[in-house]
N, C-alpha and C positions, 0 to 999 in steps of 0.2 A: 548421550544416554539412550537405551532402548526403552520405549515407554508404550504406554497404554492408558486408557481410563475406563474402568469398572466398577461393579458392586460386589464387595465381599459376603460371602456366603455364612449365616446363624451357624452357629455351633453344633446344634441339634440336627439342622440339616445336613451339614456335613457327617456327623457322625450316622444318621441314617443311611448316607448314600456310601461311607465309609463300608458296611455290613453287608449293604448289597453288592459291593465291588469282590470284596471277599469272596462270597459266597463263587463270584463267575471267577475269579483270579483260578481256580480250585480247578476249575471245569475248562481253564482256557488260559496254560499257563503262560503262553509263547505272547500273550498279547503286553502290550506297554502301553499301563494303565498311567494318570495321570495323578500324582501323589495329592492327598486328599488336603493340603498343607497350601495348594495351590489354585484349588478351587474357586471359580469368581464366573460371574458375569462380567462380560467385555465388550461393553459400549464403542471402543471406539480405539484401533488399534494406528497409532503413533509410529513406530520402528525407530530408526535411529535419528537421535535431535540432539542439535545444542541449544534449542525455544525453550528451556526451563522454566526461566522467569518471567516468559513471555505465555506460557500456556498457563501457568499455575494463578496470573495474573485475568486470565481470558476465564479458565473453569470460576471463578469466582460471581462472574456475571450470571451463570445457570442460575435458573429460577421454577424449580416442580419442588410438587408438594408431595411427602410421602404415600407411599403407597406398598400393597399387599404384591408376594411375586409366591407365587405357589410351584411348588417340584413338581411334575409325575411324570412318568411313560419315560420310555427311551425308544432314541432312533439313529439315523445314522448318518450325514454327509458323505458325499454329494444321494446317496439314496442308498439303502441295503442291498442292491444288486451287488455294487462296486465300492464298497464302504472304507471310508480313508478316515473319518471321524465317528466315534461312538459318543451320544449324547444324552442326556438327560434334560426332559421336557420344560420349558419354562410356560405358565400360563401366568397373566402380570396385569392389571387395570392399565387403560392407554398412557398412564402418567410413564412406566417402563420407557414405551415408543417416543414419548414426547421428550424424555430424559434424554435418551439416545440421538436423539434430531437436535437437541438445546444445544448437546456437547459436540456436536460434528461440526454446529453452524458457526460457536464463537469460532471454533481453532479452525474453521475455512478461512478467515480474516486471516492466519498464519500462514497460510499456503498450503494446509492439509485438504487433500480428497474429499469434499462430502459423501457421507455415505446412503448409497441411495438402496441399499437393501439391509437392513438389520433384522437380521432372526437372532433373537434371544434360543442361548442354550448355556449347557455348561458340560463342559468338555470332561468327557470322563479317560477316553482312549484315541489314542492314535494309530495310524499306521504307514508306511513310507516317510514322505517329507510333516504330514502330518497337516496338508491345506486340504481343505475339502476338494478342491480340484489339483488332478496331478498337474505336477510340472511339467516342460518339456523334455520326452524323453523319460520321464518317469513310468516304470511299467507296474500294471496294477499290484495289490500288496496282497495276498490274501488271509493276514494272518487275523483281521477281525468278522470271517466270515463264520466262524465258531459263534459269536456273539449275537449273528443272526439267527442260527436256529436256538440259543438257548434263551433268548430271550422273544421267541416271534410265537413262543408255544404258551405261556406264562402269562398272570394278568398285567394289567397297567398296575405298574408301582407306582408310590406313592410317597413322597419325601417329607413332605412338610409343607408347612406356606411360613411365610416371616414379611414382616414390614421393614422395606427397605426406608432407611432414617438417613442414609449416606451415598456419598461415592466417594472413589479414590483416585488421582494420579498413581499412576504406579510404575516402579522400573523393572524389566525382567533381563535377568544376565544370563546368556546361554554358557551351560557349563555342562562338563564330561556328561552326565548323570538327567539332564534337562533344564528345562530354562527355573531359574528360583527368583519367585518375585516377590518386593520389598513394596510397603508403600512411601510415597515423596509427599503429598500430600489430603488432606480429607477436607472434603467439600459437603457442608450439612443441607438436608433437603428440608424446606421450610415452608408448616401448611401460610398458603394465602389468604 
């Protein structure tokens, strides 16, 4: 299975950020926006495993207590000169960070990479392969540089805040149309 482990995104926020998308889809149609269905924060990206029972076994040990994760601004991976990712801002109390560290450190016991950079965002657009740094051989993309000027003239948006109460394992299957992800399982965050 293809997996990951994230925070799913309130409803309300999603539909906020759904409105704003709209609004740039209209002005910038060429770009491949990321379906609002899909939305999440991505603590901690897994790729292909058969550790099922063995990570969903590991996520159970995490230990943070809930906490507030607020939307605003947008910007762009690896930077708006040369933009491969368009993003929307996460601001989050340290528990987010400390979240993100709990979950890298059990599934390092599995053999997974500690991740020693986590920037919280949430992926609104892509473009080429769709990693914040090209591949090899990958030549620049320029079809999110529209996104640059319509958005760098405009104030900082503003999506919401919400208390995150969860996380999730999750499986994502690349398919024609892009990757559609399910959740496997839900891990509750428990004040101490």
């Amino acid at each position: 299975m293809r997996l990951f482990v994230g925070i799913d995104i309130d409803q309300a926020i999603r539909e906020n950020i759904e409105r704003f998308v709209s609004e740039l889809k209209q002005k910038a149609p060429n770009v491949k926006f990321v379906s609002p269905q899909s939305y999440h924060i991505t603590l901690k990206f897994l790729g292909e495993t058969a550790k099922v029972a063995e990570i969903r076994a590991a996520l159970k040990r995490v230990e943070v207590r809930p906490f507030e994760i607020k939307f605003c601004g947008t910007g762009f991976f690896p930077d708006d000169r040369h933009p491969r990712v368009f993003w929307a801002g996460i601001e989050a109390e340290p528990e987010l960070r400390e979240l993100a560290t709990a979950v890298s450190w059990v599934l390092a016991d599995l053999g997974f990479e500690e991740e020693t950079s986590f920037k919280p965002h949430l992926t609104l657009a892509r473009a080429g392969s769709g990693s914040p740094r090209p591949k090899p051989g990958e030549l620049a993309n320029p079809k999110l540089k529209p996104l640059r000027e319509l958005t760098a003239s405009g104030p900082q948006v503003e999506f919401g805040t919400m208390t995150a109460r969860e996380f999730y394992l999750y499986e994502s299957k690349l398919t024609p149309r892009g990757a559609q992800y399910s959740k496997v399982d839900r891990y509750e965050l428990v004040a101490q």
